[in-house]
C-alpha positions in Angstrom: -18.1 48.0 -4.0 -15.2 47.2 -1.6 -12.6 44.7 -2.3 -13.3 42.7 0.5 -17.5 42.6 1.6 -17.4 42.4 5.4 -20.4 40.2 6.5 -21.8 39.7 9.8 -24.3 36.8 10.3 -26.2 37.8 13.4 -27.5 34.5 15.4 -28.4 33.5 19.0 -25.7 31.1 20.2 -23.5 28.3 18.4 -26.5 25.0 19.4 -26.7 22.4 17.5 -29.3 23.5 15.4 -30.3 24.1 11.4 -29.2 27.7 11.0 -25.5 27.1 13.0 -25.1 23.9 11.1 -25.9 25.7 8.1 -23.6 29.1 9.1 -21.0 27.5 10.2 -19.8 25.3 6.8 -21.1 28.4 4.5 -18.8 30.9 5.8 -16.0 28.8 5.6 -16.9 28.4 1.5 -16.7 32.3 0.5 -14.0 33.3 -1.6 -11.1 35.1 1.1 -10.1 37.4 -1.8 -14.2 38.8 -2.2 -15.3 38.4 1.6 -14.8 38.5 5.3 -17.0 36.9 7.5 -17.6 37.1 10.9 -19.9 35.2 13.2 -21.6 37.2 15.3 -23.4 35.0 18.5 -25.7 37.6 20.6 -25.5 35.2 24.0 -22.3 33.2 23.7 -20.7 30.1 22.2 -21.7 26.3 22.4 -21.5 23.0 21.3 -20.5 24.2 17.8 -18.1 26.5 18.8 -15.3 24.1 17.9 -16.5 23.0 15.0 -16.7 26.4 13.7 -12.9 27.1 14.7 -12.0 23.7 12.6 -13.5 25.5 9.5 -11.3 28.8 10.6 -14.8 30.9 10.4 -14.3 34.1 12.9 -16.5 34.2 15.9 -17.7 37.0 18.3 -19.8 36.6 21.4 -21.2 39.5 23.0 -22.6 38.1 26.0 -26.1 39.7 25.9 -29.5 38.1 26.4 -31.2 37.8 23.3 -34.7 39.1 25.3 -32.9 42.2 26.1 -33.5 43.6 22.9 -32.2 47.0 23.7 -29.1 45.7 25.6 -28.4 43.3 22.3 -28.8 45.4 20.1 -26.6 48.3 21.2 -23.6 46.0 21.7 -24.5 44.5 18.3 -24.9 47.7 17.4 -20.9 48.8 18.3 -19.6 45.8 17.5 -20.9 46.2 13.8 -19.4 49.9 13.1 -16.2 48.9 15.0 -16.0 46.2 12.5 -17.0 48.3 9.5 -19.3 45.9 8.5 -20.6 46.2 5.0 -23.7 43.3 5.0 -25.7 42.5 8.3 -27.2 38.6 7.6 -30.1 38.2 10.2 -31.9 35.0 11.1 -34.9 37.3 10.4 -33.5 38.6 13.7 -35.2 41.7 15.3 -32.1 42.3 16.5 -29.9 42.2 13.8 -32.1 44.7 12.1 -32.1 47.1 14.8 -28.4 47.2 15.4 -27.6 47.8 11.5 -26.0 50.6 10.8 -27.6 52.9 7.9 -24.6 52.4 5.8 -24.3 48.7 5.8 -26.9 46.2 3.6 -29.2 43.6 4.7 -30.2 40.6 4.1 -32.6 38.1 6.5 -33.3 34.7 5.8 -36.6 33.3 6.7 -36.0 29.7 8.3 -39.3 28.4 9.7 -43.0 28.7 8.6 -44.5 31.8 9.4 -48.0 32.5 10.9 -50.5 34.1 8.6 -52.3 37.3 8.7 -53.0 39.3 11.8 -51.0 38.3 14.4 -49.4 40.8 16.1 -45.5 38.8 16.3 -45.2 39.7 12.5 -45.4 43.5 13.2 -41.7 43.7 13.0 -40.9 41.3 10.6 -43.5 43.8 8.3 -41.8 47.2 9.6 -38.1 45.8 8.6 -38.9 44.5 5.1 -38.5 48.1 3.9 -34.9 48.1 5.8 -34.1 45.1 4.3 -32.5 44.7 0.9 -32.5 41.2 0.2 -35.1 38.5 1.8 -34.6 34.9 1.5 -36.1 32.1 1.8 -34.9 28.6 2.5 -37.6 26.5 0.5 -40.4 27.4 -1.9 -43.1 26.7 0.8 -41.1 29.0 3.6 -41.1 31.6 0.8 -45.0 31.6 -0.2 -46.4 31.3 3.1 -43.6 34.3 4.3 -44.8 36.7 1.2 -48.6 35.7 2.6 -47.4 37.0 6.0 -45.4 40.2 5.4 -48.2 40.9 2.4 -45.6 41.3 -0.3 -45.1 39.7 -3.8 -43.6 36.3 -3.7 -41.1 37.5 -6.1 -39.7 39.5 -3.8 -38.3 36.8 -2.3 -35.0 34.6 -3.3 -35.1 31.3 -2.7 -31.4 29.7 -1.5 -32.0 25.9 -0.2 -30.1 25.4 2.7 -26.6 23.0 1.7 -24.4 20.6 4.3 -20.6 19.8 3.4 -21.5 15.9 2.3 -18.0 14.7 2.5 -17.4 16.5 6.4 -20.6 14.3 7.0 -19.8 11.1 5.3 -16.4 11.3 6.7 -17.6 11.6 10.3 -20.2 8.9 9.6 -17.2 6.6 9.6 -16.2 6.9 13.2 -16.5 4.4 15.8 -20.0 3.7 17.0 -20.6 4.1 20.8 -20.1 0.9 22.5 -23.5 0.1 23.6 -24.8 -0.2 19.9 -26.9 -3.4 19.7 -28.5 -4.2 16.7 -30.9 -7.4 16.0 -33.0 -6.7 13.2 -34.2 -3.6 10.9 -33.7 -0.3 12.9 -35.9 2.8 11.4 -33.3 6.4 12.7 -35.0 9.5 13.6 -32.6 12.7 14.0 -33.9 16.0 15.7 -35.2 18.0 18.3 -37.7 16.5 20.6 -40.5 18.9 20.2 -44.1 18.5 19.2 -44.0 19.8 15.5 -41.4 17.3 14.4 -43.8 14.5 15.1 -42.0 11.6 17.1 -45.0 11.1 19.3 -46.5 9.8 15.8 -43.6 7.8 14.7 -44.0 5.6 18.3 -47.7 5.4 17.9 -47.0 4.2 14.1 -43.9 1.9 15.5 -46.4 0.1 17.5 -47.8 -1.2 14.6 -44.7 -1.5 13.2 -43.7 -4.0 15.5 -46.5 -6.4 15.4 -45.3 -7.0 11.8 -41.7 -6.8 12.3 -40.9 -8.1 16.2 -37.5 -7.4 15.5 -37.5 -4.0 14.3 -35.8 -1.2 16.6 -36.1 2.4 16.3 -33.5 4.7 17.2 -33.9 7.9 18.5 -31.4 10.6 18.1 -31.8 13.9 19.9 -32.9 15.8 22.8 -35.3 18.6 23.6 -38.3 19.4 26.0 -40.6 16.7 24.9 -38.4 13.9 26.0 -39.8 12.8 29.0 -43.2 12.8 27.7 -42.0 10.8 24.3 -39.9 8.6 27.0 -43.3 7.5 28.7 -45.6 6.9 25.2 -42.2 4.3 24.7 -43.2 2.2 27.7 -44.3 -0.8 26.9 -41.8 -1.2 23.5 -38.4 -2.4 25.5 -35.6 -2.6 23.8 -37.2 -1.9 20.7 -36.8 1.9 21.2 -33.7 3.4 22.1 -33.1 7.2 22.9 -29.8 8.4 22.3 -29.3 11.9 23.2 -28.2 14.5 21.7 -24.7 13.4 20.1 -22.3 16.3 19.1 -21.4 13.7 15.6 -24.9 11.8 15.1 -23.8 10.4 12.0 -22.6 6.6 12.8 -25.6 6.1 14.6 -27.4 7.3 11.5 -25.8 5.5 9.0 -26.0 2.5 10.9 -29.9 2.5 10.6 -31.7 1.4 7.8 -33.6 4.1 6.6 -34.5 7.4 8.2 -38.0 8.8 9.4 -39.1 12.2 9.5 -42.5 12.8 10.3 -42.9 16.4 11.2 -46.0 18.5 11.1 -44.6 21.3 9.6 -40.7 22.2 8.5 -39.6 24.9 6.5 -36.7 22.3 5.0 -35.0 20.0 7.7 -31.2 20.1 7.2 -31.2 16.4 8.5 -32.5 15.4 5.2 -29.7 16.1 2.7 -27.7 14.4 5.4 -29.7 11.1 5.5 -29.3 11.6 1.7 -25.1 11.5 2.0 -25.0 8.8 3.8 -27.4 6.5 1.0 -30.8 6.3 3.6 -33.9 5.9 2.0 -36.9 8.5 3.5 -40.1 8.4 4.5 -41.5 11.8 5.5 -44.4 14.0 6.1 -45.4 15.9 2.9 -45.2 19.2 4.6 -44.1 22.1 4.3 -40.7 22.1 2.4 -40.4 18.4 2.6 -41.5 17.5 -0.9 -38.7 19.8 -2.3 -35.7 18.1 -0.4 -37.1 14.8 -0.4 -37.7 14.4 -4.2 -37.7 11.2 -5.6 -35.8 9.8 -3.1 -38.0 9.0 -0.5 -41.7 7.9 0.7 -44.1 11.3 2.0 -47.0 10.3 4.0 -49.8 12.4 5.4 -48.9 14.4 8.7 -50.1 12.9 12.0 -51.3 10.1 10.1 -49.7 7.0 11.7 -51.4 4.6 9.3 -49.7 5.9 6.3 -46.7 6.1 8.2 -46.9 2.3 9.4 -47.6 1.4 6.0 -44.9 3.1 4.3 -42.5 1.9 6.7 -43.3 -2.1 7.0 -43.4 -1.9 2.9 -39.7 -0.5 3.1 -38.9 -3.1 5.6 -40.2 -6.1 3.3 -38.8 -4.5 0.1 -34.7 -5.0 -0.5 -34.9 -3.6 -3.8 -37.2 -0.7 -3.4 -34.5 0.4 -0.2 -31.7 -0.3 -2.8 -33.6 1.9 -5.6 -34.5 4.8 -2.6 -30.6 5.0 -0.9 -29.1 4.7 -5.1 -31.3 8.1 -5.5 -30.5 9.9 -2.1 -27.2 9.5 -3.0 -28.3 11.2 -6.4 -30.3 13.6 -5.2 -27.9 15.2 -2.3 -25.9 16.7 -5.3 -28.3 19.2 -5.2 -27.8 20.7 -1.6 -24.0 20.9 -1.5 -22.7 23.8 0.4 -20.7 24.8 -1.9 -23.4 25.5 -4.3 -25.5 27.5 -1.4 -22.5 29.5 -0.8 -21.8 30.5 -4.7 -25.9 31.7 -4.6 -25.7 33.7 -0.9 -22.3 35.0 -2.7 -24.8 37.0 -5.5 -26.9 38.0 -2.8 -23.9 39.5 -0.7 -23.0 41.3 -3.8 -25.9 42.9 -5.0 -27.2 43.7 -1.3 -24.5 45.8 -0.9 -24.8 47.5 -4.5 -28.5 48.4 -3.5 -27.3 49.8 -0.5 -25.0 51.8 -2.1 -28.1 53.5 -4.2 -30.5 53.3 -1.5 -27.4 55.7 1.0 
């Protein structure tokens, strides 16, 4: 064992997205005296590039297409033995597993839901898992439905639930709002990418109903992505009702300013932007999906996916209920003790360590 692991977490580029917002505050909580981490970005920076400097986590861009797997993974490839890294952390990353060199361990963390049986984009994921001396898994659900896929035991398969640094968030929560912020009546926050699987085109068809209830009622819309335009025209018709924001490099005044947040995705592995509802006291309504039930807990509402009737009925019973929105935000509050970063770093910590001991037998 050395005295210092070196550890390279292999990912695309600094976005704002789940695994950099989880990356970034995890590095920064390993012990200096145990580890050295570097960020390794295959394209380039981003958005979160500075945010990552603030924490004092160590970042290389290579400046390679991720697509040009053989390009990427030769200059990871150098970059990792000039290093001397001792654990490669892919995203799975086909990459990352390529470029690692014989000597070093590796550990990949499964993110997102994987595809069953028989599809032909798991053939790597399958060839690595021998190469691979520690898989993760970010939620019980990601975990089962990734042993299904690769065909292996589901014991062969940690569990770590991802962790956000509640008092960075709380603390950014508490700058100003942008200028523009109107607010007449209840307003219902949604925080993600626009995409199909996270579900907004239901929460506006729900809304709808919503607002024949509740006139006043606004929904805010936080976030950007290649559904936009389309979720932009099923809003016609609502007004002022339904704002879209953006993407917003600190979300979280706009998010704390709502009432409660809504998540209704049609599948998620675990949604980061949960625990951070949870810090700043929202009550949830969610799909039961996925890893949703596991974050959410007790301190939220699940409905059915793509079913906008629950969803509406959910929501207007939060919006006539003080006391049931008081009992929901006491237990967010509660429950995001459970998904501090610093306890996700002490777990990845153990895996960091014992990867490289199995290594060490394995070489």
């Amino acid at each position: 064992m050395p005295d210092r692991i070196k550890i390279a977490n292999v990912i695309e580029k600094l976005t704002i997205g789940g695994i950099e917002r989880l990356t970034v505050p995890l590095f920064s909580r390993l012990a200096t005296d145990r580890f050295e981490p570097f960020l390794i970005c295959v394209e380039g920076g981003g958005p979160m590039e500075v945010e990552a400097i603030e924490y004092g986590v160590k970042v290389i861009e290579l400046g390679k297409k991720i697509r040009n797997v053989p390009a990427a993974a030769f200059a990871l490839s150098r970059a990792l033995r000039e290093l001397e890294i001792d654990v490669v952390h892919g995203n799975p990353g086909l990459v990352a597993r390529l470029a690692a060199p014989k000597r070093a361990a590796v550990v990949s963390t499964y993110h997102t839901m994987l595809p069953g049986r028989g599809y032909l984009s798991l053939i790597p994921d399958r060839f690595f898992t021998e190469r691979t001396d520690i898989l993760v898994a970010i939620s019980d659900a990601v975990a089962l439905k990734t042993a299904r896929a690769l065909r292996i035991p589901p014991e062969c398969i940690r569990v770590i639930y991802n962790g956000i640094d509640v008092e960075r968030t709380r603390a950014m929560a508490e700058e100003a709002l942008p200028e523009e912020v109107k607010r007449d009546g209840p307003v219902i926050s949604y925080l993600g990418r626009l995409v199909p699987e996270k579900g907004v085109d239901v929460l506006l068809k729900a809304f709808r109903g919503i607002i024949r209830d509740v006139p006043d009622a606004a929904l805010w819309i936080i976030g950007d992505g290649p559904s936009r335009a389309r979720l932009e025209r099923d809003a016609a018709g609502l007004g002022k009702n339904v704002r879209f924001w953006g993407r917003k490099l600190n979300p979280f005044p706009l998010l704390a300013s709502s009432d409660f947040f809504c998540l209704p995705s049609r599948t998620a592995g675990f949604e980061l932007v949960l625990p951070e509802a949870m810090a700043l006291g929202l009550p949830i309504v969610a799909s039961g999906t996925g890893g949703i039930p596991e974050v959410v807990g007790d301190a939220g509402i699940l409905v059915e996916p793509e079913n906008d009737r629950m969803l509406v009925n959910a929501l207007v019973s939060l919006l006539g209920d003080e006391g049931k929105r008081s009992e929901l935000s006491d237990r967010s509050m509660d429950r995001v003790e459970l998904f501090r970063i610093e306890r996700t770093a002490a777990k990845y910590a153990e895996v960091y360590e014992e990867a490289v001991s199995l290594r060490a037998k394995r070489n």
